[in-house]
C-alpha positions as CSV (number, residue, x, y, z in Angstrom):
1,X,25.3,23.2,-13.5
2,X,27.6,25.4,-11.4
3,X,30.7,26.0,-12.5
4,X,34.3,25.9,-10.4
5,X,34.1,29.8,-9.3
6,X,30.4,29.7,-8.5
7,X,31.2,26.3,-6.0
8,X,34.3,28.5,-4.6
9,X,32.3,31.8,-4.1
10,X,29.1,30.0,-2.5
11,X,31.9,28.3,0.1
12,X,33.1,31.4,0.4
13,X,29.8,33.1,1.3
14,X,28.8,30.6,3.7
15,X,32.3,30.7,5.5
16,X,30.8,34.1,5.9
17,X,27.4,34.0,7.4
18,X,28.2,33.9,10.6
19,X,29.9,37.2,10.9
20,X,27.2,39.1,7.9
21,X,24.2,37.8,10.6
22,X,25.9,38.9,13.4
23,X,26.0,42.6,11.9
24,X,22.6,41.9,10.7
25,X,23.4,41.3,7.4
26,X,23.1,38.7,4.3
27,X,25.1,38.4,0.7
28,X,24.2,36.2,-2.0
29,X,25.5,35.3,-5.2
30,X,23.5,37.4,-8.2
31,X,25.5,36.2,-11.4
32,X,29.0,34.7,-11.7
33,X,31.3,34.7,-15.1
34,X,34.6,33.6,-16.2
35,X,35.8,36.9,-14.5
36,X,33.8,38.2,-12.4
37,X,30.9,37.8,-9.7
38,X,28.0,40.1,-8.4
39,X,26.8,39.7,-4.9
40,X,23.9,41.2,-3.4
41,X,24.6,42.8,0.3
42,X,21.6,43.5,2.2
43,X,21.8,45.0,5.7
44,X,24.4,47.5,7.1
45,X,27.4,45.6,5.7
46,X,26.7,46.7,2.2
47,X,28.1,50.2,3.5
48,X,31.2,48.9,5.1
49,X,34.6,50.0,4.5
50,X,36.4,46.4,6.0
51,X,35.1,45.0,3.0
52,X,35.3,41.6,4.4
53,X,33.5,40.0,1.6
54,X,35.7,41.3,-1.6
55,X,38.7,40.3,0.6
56,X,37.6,36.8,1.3
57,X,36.7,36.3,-2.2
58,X,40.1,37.9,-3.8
59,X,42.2,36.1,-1.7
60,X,41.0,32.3,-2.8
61,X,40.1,33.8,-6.2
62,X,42.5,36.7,-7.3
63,X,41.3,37.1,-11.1
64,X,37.8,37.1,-10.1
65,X,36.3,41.2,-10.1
66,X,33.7,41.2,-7.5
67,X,30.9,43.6,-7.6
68,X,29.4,44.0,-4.7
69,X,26.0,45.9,-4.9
């Protein structure tokens, strides 16, 4: 059963698709706790400095450390 963050985060995620395929690019949620998520980058994203998908999650979710991997 998925829990509050791990609803918010997938929202999150697929808010985000659009702009991750368009650099050629996927993330996807790897594990979630009560304070904090891993996602898995593949493509050129992962070596980003923007950072766009830490941001988008800390802004709806500001407790939440996000690992990003």
């Amino acid at each position: 059963m998925e829990n509050m963050t791990e609803k918010k985060v997938k929202e999150i995620l697929e808010g985000l698709s659009c702009i991750l395929s368009a650099h050629d690019s996927c993330a996807e949620l790897v594990e979630v706790d009560d304070k904090k998520v891993v996602i898995n980058c593949i493509g050129p994203c992962i070596n980003c400095d923007n950072r766009c998908i830490e941001s988008a999650i800390k802004e709806q979710l500001p407790d939440i450390e996000v690992i990003i991997r």
